[in-house]
N, C-alpha and C positions, 0 to 999 in steps of 0.2 A: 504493500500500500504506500510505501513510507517513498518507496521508486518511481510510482506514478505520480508525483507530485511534481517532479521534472523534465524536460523533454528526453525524448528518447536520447535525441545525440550527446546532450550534456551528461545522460546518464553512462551513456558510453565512455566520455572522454573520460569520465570519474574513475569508471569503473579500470582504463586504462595506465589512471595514473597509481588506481591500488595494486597494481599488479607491477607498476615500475618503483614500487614505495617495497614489496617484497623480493624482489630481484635486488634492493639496494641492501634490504636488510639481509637478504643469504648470503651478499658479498659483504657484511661488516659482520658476519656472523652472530646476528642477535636473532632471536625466535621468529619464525616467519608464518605469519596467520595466512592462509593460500587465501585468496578471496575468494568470492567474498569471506570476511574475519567472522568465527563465530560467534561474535560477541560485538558490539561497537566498545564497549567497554575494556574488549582484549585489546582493539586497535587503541584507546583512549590510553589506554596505561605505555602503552610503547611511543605515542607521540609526545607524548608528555618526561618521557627523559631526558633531560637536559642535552642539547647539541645533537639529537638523534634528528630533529626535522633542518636543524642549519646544515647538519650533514648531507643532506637529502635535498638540500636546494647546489650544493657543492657536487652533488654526486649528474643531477639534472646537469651542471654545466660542462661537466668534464665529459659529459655523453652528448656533447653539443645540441640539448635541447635550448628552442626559444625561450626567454624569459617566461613570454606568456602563457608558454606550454605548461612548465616549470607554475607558475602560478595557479595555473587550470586545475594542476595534477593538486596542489595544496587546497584548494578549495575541495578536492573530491575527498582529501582528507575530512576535512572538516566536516562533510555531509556524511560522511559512511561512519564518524565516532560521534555525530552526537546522540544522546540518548534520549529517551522520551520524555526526560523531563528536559530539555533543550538545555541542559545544563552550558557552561561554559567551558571550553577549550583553548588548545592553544594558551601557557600563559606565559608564552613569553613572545607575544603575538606583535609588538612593535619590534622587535628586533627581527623577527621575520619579516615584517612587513619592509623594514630599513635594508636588509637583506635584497628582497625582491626586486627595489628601486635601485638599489647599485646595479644588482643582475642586468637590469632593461639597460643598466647605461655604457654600462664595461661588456656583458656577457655577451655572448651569444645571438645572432641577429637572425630574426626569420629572413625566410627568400623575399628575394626584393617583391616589393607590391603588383601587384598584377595595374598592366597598361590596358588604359582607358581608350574606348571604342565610342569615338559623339555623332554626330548625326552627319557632318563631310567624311568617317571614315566608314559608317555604315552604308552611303550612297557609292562609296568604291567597291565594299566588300558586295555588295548586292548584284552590283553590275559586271562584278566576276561571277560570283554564282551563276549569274543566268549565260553567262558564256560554257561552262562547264557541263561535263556529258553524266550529268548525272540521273539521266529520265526522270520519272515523277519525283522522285525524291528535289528536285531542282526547287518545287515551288514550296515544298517543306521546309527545306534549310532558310531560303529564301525567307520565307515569312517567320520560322523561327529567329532569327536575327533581328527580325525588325522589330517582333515585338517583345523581345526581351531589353530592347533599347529603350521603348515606350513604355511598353509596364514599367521598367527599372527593377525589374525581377529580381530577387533570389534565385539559384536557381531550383533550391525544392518549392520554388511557387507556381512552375508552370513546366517541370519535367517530372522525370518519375519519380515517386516517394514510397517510399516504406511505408507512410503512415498516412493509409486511406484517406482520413480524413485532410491532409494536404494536398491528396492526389488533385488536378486540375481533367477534372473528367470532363465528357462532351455534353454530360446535365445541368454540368454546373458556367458552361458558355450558351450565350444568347443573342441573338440579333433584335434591337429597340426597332420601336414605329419610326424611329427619328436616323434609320442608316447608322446606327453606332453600337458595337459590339461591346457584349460587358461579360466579362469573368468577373466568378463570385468565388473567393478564398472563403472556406472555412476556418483555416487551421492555419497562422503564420508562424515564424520564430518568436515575434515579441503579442505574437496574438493567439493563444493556447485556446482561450476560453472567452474570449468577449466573444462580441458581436459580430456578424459577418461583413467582411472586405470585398467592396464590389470596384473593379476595376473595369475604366470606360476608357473604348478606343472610337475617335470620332476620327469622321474621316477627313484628310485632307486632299480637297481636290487639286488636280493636273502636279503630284507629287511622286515620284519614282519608289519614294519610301513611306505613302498612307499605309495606313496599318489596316484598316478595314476594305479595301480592295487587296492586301496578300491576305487577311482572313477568305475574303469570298473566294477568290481563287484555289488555296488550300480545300476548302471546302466540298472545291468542287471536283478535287481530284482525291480528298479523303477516304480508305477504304467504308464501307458500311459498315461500320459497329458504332455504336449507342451507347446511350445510358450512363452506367459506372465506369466503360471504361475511359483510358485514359484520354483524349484529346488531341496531343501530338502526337500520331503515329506515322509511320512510314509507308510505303507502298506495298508493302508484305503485310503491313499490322503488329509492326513493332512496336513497341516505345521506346521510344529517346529517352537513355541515361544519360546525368548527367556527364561520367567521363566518356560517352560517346559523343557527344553535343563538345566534349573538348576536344577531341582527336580532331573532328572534322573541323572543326576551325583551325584548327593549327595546321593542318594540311593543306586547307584554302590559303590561309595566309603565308604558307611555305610557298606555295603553286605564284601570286602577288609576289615576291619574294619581299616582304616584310620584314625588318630586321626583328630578334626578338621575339619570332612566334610563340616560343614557349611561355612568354610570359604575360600571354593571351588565354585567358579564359571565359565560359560563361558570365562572370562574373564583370569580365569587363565593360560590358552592358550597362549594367547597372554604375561603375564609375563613369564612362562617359555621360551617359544622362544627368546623376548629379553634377558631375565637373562643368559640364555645360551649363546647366538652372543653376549653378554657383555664378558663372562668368557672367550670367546676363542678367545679373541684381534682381532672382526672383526670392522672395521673402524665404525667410528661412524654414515658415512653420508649412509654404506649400510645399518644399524640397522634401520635410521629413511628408508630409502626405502623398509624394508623389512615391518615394522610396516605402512606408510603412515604418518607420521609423519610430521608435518610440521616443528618443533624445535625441540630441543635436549628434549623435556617434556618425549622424552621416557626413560631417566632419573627416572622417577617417578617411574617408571616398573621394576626396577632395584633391586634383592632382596641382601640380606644380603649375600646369600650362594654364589651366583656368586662373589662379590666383594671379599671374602675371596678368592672363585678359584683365582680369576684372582693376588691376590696380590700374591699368593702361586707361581704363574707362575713368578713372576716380583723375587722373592727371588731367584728362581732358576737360571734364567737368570743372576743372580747380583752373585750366588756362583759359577758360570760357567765360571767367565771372569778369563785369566789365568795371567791378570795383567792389574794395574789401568793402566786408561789415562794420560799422558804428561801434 
């Protein structure tokens, strides 16, 4: 019960980092509870000896894991030893904490940030797709692309999910009286349990990259299945995973010869689209509503090239004014 309380993948990552918490402790030779610990209590008494978790932020770095991972894997401490009276842990929790923030600054760096895909490098990549011999599947990839730039997706929002309730099935897409297609999220990463997330694609006329003319088209070469399943499938009736949705772009953008392909992802979608509504002074609270945001973390999304636009834009405005203020 205590597991359903948090998303599947966090519970994974947790569950990962108990499993590299007892791999640390068979090599320092102290007692090793196999996960899951039979007890939170058995885990509680081993984290709580002195230098056994500074060890274990020491051990993460010498295995060249990320800070953040490294963080991750400490939070899944915390959740797997607390008990049911939520008692307290950790009590030497600011020196971990001081610990962690040195790690981010000295330690260990994740792979560099996945490059951003905006609306000039999606009307390239599109314009190769349709050059390319890849029969039906052509209007697939095609319109997959598009609208993972428009939605500003995740990508468990509108590829295949483990967790039905995420799935972007063909029940849960609609065409309005008004020409404008809407997906409806049940289930996002910061939206478990609210209210349902309805995503609208309106169309833009005489545009090479409107999202609701690659819907109709898509549509109209969609195999016939229904209902639950999923929505993007292929000419066979497959569904697009994730890392197949990344193969094939990195192969498009190899074929382009793109510098960097590898550091193209699904995900890049979703950076170009903020990075762009960053550059073009769109308010902050429609950027988190475009992404599903629940804080300002779409910050994180945010690349270098658009903060340059947007300062460029703030310069202009500043050599515009035809005389200071009073």
């Amino acid at each position: 019960m205590l597991s359903s309380s948090i998303e599947a993948s966090t519970l994974r990552n947790y569950t990962t980092g108990l499993k590299k918490f007892s791999e640390f402790l068979a090599k320092t030779k102290v007692g090793v509870p196999l996960p899951p610990c039979s007890t939170s209590s058995e885990l509680r008494k081993l984290i709580t000896q002195p230098g056994v978790i500074e060890s274990f932020i020491c051990f993460c770095y010498q295995n060249d894991l990320a800070s953040g991972t490294a963080g991750g894997y400490i939070d899944g401490l915390k959740f797997f030893s607390t008990d049911l009276d939520g008692a307290p842990f950790f009590p030497r929790e600011a020196i971990i904490l001081r610990l962690l923030a040195g790690y981010q600054k000295i330690g260990k760096r994740p792979a560099p940030p996945k490059l951003a895909i905006d609306a000039l490098f999606l009307r390239r990549l599109v314009t190769h797709v349709d050059s390319l011999n890849l029969g039906a599947d052509n209007i697939l990839w095609r319109t997959l692309f598009i609208i993972a730039f428009f939605g500003c997706f995740r990508p468990s929002e509108y590829l295949i999910s483990k967790d039905e309730l995420k799935l972007l099935s063909f029940n849960r897409v609609r065409l309005t009286a008004e020409n404008t297609f809407e997906f409806v999220l049940l289930k996002t990463k910061n939206n478990s349990s609210g209210p349902i997330q309805q995503i609208l694609f309106a169309p833009l006329p005489d545009d090479d990259i409107c999202p609701v003319r690659a819907l109709h088209s898509y549509l109209s070469i969609r195999p016939t299945s229904k209902g639950n399943t999923a929505f993007f499938i292929d000419s066979t009736g497959k569904v697009v995973s994730p890392g197949r949705f990344n193969t094939m772009l990195r192969i498009i953008l190899r074929s382009m010869k793109i510098p960097d392909s590898h550091r193209y992802s699904a995900k890049s979608f979703r950076v170009g689209a903020a990075s762009m509504a960053y550059s073009l002074n769109i308010p902050a609270e429609d950027i988190q509503q475009l992404g599903r945001w629940a804080s300002l973390a779409f910050l994180y999304y945010i690349r270098a090239g658009a903060r340059a636009i947007r300062v460029c834009k703030i310069h202009k405005v500043l050599a515009s004014a035809k005389k200071l203020p009073l």
